[in-house]
Backbone as a chain_set.jsonl record, in Angstrom:
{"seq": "XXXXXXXXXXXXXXXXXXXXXXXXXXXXXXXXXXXXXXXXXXXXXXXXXXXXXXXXXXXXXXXXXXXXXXXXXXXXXXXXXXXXXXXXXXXXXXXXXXXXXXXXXXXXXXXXXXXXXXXXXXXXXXXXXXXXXXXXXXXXXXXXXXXXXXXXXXXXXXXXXXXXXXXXXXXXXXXX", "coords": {"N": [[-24.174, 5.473, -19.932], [-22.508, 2.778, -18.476], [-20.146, 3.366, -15.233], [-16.655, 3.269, -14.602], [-15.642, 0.959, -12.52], [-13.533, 1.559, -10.879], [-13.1, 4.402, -11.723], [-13.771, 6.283, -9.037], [-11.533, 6.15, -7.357], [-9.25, 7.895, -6.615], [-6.531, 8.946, -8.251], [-2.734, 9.25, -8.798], [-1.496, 12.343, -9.816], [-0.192, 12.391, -11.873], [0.108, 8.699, -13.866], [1.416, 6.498, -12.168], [2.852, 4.36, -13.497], [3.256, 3.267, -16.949], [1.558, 1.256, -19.395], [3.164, 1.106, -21.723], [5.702, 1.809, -20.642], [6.712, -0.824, -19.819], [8.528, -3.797, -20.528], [7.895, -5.833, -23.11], [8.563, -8.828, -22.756], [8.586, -9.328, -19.973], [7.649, -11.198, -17.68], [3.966, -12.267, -16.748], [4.034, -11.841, -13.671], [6.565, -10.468, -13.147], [5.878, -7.94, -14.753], [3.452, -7.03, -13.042], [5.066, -6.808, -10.503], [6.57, -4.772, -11.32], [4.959, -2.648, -11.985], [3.992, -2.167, -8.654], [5.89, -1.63, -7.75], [6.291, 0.971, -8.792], [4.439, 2.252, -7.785], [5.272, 2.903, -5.022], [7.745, 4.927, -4.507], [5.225, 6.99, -4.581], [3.895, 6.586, -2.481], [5.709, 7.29, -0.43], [5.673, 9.63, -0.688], [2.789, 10.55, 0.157], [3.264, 9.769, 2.856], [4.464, 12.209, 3.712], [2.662, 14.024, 3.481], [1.876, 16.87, 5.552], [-0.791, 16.782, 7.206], [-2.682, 15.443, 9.73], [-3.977, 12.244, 9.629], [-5.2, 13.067, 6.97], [-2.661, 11.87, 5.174], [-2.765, 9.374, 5.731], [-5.505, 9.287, 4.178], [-4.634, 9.394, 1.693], [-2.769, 8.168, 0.922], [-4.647, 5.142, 1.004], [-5.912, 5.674, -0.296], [-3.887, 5.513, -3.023], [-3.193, 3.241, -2.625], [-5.599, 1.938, -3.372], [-6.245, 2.652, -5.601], [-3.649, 1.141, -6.706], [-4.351, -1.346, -6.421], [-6.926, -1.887, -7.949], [-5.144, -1.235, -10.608], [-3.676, -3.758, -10.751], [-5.999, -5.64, -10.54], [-6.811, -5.092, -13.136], [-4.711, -6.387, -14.763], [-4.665, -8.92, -13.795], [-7.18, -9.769, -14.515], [-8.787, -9.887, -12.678], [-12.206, -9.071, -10.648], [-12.81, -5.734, -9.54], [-13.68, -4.597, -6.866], [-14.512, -1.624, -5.459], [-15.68, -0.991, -2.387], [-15.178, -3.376, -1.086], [-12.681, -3.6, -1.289], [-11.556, -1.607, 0.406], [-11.97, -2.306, 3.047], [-10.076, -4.848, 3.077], [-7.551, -3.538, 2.705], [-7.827, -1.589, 5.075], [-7.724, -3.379, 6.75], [-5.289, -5.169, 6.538], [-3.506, -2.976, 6.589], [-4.138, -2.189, 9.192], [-2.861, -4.456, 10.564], [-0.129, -3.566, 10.343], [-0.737, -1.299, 12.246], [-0.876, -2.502, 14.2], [1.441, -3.968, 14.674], [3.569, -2.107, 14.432], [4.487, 0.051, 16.978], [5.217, 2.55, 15.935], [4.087, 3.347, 13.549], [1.32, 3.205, 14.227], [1.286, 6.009, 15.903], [2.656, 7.657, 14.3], [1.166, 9.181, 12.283], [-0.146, 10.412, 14.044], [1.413, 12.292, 15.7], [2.113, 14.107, 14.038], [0.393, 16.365, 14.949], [1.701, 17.533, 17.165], [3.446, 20.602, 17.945], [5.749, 22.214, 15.625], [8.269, 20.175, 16.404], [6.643, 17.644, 15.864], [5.889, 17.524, 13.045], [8.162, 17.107, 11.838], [9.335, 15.077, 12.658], [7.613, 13.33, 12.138], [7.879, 12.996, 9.219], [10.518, 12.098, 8.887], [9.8, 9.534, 9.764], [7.191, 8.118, 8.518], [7.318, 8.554, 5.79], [8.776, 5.877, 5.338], [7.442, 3.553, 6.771], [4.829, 4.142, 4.908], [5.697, 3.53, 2.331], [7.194, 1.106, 2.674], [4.699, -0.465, 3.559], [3.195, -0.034, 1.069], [4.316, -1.519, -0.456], [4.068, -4.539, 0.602], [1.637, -4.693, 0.714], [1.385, -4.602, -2.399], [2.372, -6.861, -2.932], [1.651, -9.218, -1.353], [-0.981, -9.084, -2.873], [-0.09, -10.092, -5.562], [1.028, -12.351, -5.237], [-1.367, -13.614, -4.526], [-3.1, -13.459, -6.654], [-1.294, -14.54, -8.343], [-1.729, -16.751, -7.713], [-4.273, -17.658, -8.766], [-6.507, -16.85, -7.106], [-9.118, -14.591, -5.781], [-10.488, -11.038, -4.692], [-12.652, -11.95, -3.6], [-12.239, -14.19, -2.466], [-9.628, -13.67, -1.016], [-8.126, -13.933, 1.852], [-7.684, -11.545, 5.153], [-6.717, -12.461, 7.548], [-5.152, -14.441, 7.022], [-3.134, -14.077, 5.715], [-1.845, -12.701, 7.05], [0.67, -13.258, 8.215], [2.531, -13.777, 5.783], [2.185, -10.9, 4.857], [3.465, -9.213, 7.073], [6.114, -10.313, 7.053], [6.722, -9.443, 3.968], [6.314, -7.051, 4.496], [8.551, -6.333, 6.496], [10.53, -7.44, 4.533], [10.754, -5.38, 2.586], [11.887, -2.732, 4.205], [11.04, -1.286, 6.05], [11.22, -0.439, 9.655], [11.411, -2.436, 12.023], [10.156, -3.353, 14.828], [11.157, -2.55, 18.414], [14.06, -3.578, 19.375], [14.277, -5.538, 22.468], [16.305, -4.792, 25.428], [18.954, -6.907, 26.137]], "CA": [[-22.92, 4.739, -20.02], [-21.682, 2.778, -16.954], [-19.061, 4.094, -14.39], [-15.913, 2.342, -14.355], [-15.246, 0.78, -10.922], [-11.711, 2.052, -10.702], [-13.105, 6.02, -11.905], [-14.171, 6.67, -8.195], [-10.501, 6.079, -6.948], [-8.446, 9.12, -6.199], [-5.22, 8.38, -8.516], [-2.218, 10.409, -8.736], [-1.608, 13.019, -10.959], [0.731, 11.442, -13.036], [0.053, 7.679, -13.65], [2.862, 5.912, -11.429], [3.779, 3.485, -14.86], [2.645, 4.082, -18.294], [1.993, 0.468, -19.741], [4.289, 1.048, -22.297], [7.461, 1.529, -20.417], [6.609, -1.938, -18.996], [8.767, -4.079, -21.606], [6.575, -7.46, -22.998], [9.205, -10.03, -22.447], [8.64, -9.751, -18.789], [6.39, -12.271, -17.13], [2.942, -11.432, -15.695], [4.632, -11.426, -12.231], [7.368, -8.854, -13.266], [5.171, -7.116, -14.547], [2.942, -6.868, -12.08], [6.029, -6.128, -9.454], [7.016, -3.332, -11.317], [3.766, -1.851, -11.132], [3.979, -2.073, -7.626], [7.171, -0.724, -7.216], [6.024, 2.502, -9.192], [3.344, 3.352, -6.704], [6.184, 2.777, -3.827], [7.493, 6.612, -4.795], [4.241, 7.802, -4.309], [3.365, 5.998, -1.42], [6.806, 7.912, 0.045], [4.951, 11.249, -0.862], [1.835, 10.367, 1.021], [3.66, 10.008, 4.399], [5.205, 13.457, 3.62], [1.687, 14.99, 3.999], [1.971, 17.055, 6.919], [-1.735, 17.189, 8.094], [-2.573, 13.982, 10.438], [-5.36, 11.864, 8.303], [-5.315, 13.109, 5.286], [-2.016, 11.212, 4.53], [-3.679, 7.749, 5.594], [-6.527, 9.127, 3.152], [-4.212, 9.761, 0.58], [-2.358, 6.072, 0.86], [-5.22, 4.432, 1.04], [-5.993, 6.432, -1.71], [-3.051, 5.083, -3.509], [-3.222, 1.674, -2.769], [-6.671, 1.334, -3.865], [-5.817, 2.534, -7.508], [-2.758, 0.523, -7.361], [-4.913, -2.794, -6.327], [-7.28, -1.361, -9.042], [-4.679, -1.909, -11.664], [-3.369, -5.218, -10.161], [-6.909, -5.858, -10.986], [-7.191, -5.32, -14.57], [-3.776, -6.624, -15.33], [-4.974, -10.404, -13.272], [-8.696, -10.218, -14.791], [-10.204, -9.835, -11.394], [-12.763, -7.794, -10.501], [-12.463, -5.225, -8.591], [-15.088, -3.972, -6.009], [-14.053, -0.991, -4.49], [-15.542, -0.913, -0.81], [-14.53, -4.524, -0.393], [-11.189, -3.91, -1.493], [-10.848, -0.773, 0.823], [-12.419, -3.286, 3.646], [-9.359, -5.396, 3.127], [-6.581, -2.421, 2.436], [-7.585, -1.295, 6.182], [-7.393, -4.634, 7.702], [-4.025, -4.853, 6.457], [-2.761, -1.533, 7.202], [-3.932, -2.395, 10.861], [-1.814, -5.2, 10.956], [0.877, -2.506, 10.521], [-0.674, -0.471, 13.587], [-0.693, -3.199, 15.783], [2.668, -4.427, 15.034], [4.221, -1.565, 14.721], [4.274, 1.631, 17.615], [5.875, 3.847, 14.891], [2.777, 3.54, 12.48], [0.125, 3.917, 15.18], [1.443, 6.842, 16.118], [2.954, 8.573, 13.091], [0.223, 10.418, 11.779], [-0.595, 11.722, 15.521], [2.75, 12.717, 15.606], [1.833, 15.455, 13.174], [-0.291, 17.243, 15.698], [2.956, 18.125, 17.904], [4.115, 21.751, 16.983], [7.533, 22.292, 15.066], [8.629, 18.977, 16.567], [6.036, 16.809, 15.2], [6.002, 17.396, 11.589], [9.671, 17.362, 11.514], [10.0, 13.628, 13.519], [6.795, 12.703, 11.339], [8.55, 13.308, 8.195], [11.154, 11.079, 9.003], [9.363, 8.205, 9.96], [6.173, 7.96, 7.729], [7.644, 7.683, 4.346], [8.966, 4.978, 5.073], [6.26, 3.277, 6.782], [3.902, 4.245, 3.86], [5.991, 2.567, 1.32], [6.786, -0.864, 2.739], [2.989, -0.837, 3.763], [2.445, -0.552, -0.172], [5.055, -3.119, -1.728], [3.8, -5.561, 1.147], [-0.159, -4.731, -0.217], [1.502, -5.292, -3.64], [3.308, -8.352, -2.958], [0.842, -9.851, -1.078], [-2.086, -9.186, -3.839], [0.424, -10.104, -6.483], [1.124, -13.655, -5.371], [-2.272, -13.826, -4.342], [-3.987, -13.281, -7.883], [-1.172, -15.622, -9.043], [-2.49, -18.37, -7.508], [-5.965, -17.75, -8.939], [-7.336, -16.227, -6.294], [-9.812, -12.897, -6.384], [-11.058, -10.518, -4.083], [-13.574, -12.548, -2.555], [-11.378, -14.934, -1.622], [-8.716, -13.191, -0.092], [-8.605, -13.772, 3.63], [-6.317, -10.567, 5.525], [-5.845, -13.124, 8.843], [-4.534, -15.603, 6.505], [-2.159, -13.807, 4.944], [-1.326, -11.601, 7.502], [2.198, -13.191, 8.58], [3.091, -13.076, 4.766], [2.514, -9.253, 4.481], [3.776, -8.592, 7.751], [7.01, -10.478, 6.177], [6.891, -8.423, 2.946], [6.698, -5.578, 5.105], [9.964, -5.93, 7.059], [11.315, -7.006, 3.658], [11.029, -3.509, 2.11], [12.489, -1.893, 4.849], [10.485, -0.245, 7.298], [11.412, -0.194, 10.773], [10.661, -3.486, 12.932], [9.955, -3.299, 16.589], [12.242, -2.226, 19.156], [14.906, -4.928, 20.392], [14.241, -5.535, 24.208], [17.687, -5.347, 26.316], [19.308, -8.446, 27.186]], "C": [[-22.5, 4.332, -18.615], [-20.488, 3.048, -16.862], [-18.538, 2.968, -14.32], [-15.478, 2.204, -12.986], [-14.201, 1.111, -10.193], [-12.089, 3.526, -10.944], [-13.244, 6.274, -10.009], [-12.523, 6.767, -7.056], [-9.127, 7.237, -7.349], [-6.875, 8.616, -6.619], [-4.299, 10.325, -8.831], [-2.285, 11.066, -9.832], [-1.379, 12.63, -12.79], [0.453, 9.876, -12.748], [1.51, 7.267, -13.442], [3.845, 4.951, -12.926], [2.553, 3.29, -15.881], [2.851, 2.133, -18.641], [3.115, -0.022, -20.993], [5.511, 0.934, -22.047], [7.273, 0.163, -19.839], [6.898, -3.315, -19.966], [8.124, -5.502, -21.572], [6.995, -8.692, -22.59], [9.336, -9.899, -20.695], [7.31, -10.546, -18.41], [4.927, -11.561, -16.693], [3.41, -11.075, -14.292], [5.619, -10.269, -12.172], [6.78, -7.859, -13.895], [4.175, -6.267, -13.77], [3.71, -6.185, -10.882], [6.382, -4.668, -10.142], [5.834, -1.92, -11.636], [3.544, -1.543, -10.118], [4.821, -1.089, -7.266], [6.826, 0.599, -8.031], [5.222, 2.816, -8.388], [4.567, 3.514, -5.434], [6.601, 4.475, -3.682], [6.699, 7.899, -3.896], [3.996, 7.916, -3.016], [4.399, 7.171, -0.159], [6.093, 9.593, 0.079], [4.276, 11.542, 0.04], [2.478, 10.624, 2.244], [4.279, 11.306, 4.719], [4.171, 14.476, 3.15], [1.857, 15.38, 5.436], [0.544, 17.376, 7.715], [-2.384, 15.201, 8.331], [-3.972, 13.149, 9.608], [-5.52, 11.674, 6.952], [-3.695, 12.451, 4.616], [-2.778, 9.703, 4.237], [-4.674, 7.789, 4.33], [-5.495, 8.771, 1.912], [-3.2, 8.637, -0.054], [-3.16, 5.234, 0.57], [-6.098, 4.434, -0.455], [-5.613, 5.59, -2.907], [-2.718, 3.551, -3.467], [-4.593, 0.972, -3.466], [-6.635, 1.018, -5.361], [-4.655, 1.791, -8.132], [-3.343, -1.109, -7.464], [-6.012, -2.486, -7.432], [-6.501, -2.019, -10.771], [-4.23, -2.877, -11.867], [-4.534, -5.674, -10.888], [-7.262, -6.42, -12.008], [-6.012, -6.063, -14.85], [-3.923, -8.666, -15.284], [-6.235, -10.576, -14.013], [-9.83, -10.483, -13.601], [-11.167, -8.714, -11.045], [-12.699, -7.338, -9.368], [-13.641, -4.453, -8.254], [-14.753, -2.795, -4.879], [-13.97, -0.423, -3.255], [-15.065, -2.57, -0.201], [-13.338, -4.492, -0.22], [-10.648, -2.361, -0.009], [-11.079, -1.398, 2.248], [-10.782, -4.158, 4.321], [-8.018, -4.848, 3.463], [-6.463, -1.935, 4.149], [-7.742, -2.45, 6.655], [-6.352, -4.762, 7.593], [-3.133, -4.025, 6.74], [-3.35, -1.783, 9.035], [-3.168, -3.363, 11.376], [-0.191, -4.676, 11.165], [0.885, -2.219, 11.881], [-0.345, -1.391, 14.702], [0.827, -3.835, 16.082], [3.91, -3.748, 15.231], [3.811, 0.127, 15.454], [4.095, 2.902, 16.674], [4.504, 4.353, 14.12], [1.707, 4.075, 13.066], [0.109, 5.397, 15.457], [1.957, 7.82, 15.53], [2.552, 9.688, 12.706], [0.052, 11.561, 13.033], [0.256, 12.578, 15.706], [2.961, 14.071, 15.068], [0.991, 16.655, 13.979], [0.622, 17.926, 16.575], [3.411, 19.343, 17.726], [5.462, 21.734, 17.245], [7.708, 20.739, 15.372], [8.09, 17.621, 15.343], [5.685, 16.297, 13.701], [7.599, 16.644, 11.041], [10.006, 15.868, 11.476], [8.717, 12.908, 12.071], [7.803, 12.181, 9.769], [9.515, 12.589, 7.73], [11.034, 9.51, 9.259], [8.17, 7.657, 9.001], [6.713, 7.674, 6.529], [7.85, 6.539, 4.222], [8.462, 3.485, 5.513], [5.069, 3.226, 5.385], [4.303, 3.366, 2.367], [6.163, 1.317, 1.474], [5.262, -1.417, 3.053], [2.543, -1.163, 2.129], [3.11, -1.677, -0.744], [4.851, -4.045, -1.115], [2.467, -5.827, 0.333], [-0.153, -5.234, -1.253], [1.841, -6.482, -3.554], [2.338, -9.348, -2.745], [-0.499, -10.191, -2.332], [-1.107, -10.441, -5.256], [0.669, -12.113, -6.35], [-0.531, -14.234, -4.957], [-3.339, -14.244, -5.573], [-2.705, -14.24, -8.775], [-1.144, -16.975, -9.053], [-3.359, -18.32, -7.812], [-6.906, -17.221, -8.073], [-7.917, -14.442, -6.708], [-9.868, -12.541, -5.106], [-11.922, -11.045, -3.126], [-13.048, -13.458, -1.949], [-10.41, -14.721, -0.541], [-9.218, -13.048, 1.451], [-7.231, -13.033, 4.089], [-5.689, -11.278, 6.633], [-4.902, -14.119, 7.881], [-2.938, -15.529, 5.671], [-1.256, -12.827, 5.711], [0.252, -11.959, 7.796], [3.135, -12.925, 7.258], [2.997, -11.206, 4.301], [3.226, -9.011, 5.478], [5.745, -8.95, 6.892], [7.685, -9.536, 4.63], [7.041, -7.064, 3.576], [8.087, -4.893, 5.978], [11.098, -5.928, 5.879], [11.699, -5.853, 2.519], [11.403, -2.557, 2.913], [12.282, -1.65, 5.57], [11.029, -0.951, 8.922], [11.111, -1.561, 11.672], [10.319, -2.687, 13.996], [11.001, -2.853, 17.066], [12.385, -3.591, 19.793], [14.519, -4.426, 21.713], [15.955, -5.6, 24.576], [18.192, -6.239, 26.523], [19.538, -8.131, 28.571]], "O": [[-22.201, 5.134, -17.73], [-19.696, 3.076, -17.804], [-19.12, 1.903, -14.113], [-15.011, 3.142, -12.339], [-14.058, 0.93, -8.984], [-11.31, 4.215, -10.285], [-12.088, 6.621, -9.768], [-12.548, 7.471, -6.047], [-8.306, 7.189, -8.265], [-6.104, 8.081, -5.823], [-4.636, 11.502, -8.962], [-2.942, 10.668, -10.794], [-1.863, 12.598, -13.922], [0.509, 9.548, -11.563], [2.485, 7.516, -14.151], [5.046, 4.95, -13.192], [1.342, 3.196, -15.679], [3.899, 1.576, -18.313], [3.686, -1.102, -21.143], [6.353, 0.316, -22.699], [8.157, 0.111, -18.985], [5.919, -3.993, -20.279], [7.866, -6.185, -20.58], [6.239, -9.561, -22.156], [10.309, -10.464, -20.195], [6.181, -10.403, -18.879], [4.877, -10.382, -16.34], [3.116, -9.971, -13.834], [5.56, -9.329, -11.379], [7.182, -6.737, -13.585], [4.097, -5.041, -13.846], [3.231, -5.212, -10.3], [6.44, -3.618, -9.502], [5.941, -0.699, -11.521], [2.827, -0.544, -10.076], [4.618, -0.03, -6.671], [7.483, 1.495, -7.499], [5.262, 4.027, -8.17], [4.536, 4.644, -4.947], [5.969, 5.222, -2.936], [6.983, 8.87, -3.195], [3.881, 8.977, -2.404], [3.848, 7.731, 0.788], [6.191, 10.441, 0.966], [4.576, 12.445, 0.82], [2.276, 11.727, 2.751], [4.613, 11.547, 5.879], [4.482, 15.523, 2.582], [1.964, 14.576, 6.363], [0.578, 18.096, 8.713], [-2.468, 14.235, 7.572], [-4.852, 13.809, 9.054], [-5.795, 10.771, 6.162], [-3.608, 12.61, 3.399], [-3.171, 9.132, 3.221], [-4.81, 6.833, 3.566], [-5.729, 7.769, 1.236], [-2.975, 8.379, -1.237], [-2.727, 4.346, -0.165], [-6.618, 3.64, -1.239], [-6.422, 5.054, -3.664], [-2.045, 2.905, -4.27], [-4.666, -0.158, -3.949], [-6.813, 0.02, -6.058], [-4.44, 1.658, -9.336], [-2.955, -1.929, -8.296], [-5.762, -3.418, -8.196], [-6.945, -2.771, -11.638], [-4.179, -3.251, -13.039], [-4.251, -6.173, -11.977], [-7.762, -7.531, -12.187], [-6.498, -6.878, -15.634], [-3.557, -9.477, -16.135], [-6.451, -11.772, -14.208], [-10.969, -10.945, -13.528], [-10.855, -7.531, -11.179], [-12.577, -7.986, -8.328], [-14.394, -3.839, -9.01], [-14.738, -3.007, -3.667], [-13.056, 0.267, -2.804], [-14.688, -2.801, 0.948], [-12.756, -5.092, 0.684], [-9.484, -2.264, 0.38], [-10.172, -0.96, 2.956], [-10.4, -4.153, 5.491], [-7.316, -5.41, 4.304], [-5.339, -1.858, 4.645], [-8.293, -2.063, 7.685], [-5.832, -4.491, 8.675], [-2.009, -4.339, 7.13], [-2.636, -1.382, 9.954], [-2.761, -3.27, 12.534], [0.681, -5.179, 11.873], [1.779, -2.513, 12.675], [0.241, -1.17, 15.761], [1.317, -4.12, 17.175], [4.926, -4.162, 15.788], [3.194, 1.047, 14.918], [3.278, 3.822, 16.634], [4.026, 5.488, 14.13], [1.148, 5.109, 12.7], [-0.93, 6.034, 15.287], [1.842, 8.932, 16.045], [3.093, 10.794, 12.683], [0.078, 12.79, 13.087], [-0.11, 13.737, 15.898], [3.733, 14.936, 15.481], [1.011, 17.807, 13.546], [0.292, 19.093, 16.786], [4.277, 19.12, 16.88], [6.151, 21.478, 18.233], [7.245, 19.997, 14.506], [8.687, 16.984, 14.476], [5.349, 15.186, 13.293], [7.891, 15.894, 10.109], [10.721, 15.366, 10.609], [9.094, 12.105, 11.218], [8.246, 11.058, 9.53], [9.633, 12.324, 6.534], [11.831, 8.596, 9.05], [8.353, 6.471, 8.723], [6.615, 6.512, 6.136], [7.371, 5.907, 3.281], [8.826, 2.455, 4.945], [4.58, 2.153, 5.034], [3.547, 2.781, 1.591], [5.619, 0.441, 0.802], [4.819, -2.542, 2.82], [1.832, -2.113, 1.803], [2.588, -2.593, -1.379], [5.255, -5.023, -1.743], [2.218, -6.764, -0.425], [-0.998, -6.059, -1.599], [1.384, -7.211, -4.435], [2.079, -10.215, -3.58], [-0.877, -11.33, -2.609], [-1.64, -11.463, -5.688], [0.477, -12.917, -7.262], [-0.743, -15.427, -5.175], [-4.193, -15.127, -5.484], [-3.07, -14.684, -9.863], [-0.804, -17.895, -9.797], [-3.982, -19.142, -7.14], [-8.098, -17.177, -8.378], [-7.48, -13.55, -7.436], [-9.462, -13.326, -4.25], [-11.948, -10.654, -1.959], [-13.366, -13.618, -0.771], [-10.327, -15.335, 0.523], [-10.131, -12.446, 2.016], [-6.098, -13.402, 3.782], [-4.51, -11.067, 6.915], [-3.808, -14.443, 8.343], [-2.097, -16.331, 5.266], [-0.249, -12.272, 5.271], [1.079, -11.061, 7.641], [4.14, -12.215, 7.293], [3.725, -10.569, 3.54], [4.135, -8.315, 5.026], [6.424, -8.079, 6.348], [8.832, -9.145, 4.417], [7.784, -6.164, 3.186], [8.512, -3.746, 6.116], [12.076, -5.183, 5.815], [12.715, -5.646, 1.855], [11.311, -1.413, 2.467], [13.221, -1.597, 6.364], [11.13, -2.176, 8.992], [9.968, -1.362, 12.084], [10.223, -1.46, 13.979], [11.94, -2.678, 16.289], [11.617, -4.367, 20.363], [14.436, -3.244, 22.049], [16.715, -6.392, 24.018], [17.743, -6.656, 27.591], [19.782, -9.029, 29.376]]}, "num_chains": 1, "name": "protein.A"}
């Protein structure tokens, strides 16, 4: 019997949204968003691992199985080292734009201090990183586009966009 391409993806315990609570008179796009926004939660969890790494695993984790069900819900297929390919090209557009992210996880190596400051800053990092991933996929697959298409430079000013609009942290203002 073949292996489904989505079994190899490390999902949470509990599935983030049950397609049932997901009522029918909403569009494919609201549907789709509120799929997204149920991994967001999770995503909040992840950064509230306190060992340095294994959160990133455990996001990346979580974004895979949420682009996974994006997946089935658009009819695209999903290839899961391309897609994790893409997932860290995007999440480096994070590191590079933002200090906070780069240094987050390391952050965790600090004793007492570092968990503590981590803790506070990572959640919320980890979640606008996913509802940007979602957002981005989400208008992406409703223009017709798949996986193989998706280009991460091309899209990168729209996620980085989705990413300030869920919250997380910009840059630091310079002084006047």
């Amino acid at each position: 019997m073949a292996k489904s391409p989505t079994k190899n993806v490390m999902s949470p315990a509990v599935e983030p949204i049950p397609a049932a609570s997901v009522p029918a008179e909403l569009t494919r796009d609201q549907k789709a968003m509120a799929l997204v926004n149920s991994y967001v939660p999770w995503a909040v969890g992840a950064g509230m691992v306190p060992m340095p790494g294994v959160d990133m695993l455990a996001l990346t984790a979580l974004e895979l199985r949420m682009l996974a069900k994006l997946s089935e819900m658009y009819g695209v297929t999903f290839m899961e080292n391309g897609v994790k390919n893409i997932v860290a090209s995007l999440l480096a557009t994070v590191v590079s734009t933002n200090l906070g992210a780069s240094l987050g996880s390391l952050l965790k190596l600090v004793p007492l201090v570092g968990p503590i400051a981590s803790i506070a800053a990572m959640p919320g990092l980890y979640s606008a990183a996913t509802y940007a991933i979602g957002r981005v996929f989400v208008t992406h697959f409703e223009a017709g586009g798949t996986f193989l298409d998706f280009d991460p430079q091309k899209t990168r000013a729209h996620f980085i966009s989705e990413f300030e609009k869920a919250g997380a942290p910009s840059e630091p203002q310079k002084a006047a």
